[in-house]
N, C-alpha and C positions, 0 to 999 in steps of 0.2 A: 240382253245386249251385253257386249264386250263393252269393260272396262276405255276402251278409247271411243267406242260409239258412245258410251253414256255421257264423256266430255265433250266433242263434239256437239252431242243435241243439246247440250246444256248451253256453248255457243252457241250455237244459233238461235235457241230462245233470248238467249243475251242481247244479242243483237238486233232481236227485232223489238223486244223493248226498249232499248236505247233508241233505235231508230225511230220509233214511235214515239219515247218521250221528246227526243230530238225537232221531229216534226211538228209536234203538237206548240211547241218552243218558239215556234218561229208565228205565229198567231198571237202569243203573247209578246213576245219582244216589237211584233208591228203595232200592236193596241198599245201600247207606252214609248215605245224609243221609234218607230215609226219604219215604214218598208226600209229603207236603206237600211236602216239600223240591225233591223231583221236576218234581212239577205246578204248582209258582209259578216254574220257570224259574229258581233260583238266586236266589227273591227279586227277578224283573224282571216277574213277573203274577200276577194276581188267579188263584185255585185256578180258575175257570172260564176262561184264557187268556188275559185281557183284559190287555194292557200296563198296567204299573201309573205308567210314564212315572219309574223312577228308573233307568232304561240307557238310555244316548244313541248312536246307531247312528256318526254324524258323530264322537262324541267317542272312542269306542273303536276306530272306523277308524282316528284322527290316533295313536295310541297302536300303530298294526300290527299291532292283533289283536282281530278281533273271537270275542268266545265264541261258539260254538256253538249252546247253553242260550240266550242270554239271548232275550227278546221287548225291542222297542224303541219306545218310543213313535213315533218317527221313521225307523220302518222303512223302508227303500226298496222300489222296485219289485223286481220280480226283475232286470231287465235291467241295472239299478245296481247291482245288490248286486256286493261284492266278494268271490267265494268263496275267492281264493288266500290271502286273510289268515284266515277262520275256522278256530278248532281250540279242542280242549278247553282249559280251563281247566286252571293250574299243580295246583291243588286236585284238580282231576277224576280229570289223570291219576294224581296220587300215591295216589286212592280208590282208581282200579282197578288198582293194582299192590300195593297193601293186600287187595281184594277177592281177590288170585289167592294168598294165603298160608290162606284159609279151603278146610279140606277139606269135600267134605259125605262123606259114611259110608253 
C-alpha cells in the first residue's frame, strides 16, 4: 500500500480502539459515578450525547491530554484527532482500581 493508504488504515485502527476504550468507559464510569454520570460524558454532554460545549478539544490537546470520556464541542475530524495523547482520566483511573477491591459473592 501507498504511503497515504498506510495513514489512513492506521486511522481507522485508531479509532476503533479509542472507540472501543471509550465504550468500554462508560461500564466503568456507571459502576462508580453512576448512569447519569456515565452518559453525560464526565459532565461534557447532554444525557442524549449532545456536546454540552463545556470541553474544549484544542484546550485539552495544548494541556497533553485529552480524556477519553469527554465529547467536545470542537471535535475534530477523525483524521485530526490526536489519539497518542487520549487516556483515562486521573479520577477514572483511581475509580477502577477502587472498583477492583469490591468482591461480588
Amino acid at each position: 500500500m501507498g504511503i497515504y493508504l498506510d495513514t489512513i488504515k492506521d486511522k481507522v485502527d485508531e479509532d476503533f480502539m479509542y472507540t472501543a476504550a471509550h465504550e468500554l468507559g462508560h461500564t466503568i464510569l456507571r459502576a462508580y459515578g453512576g448512569t447519569w454520570y456515565s452518559f453525560t460524558h464526565d459532565d461534557s454532554s447532554e444525557i442524549w450525547q449532545t456536546p454540552n460545549g463545556k470541553k474544549s478539544y484544542p484546550l485539552e490537546k495544548s494541556t497533553g491530554e485529552i480524556n477519553l470520556m469527554h465529547y467536545y464541542k470542537d471535535d475534530p475530524y477523525q483524521f485530526q484527532y490526536d489519539y497518542n495523547l487520549t487516556m483515562a482520566s486521573k479520577e477514572d483511573i483511581r475509580s477502577l482500581i477502587w472498583l477492583t477491591k469490591i468482591k461480588n459473592n
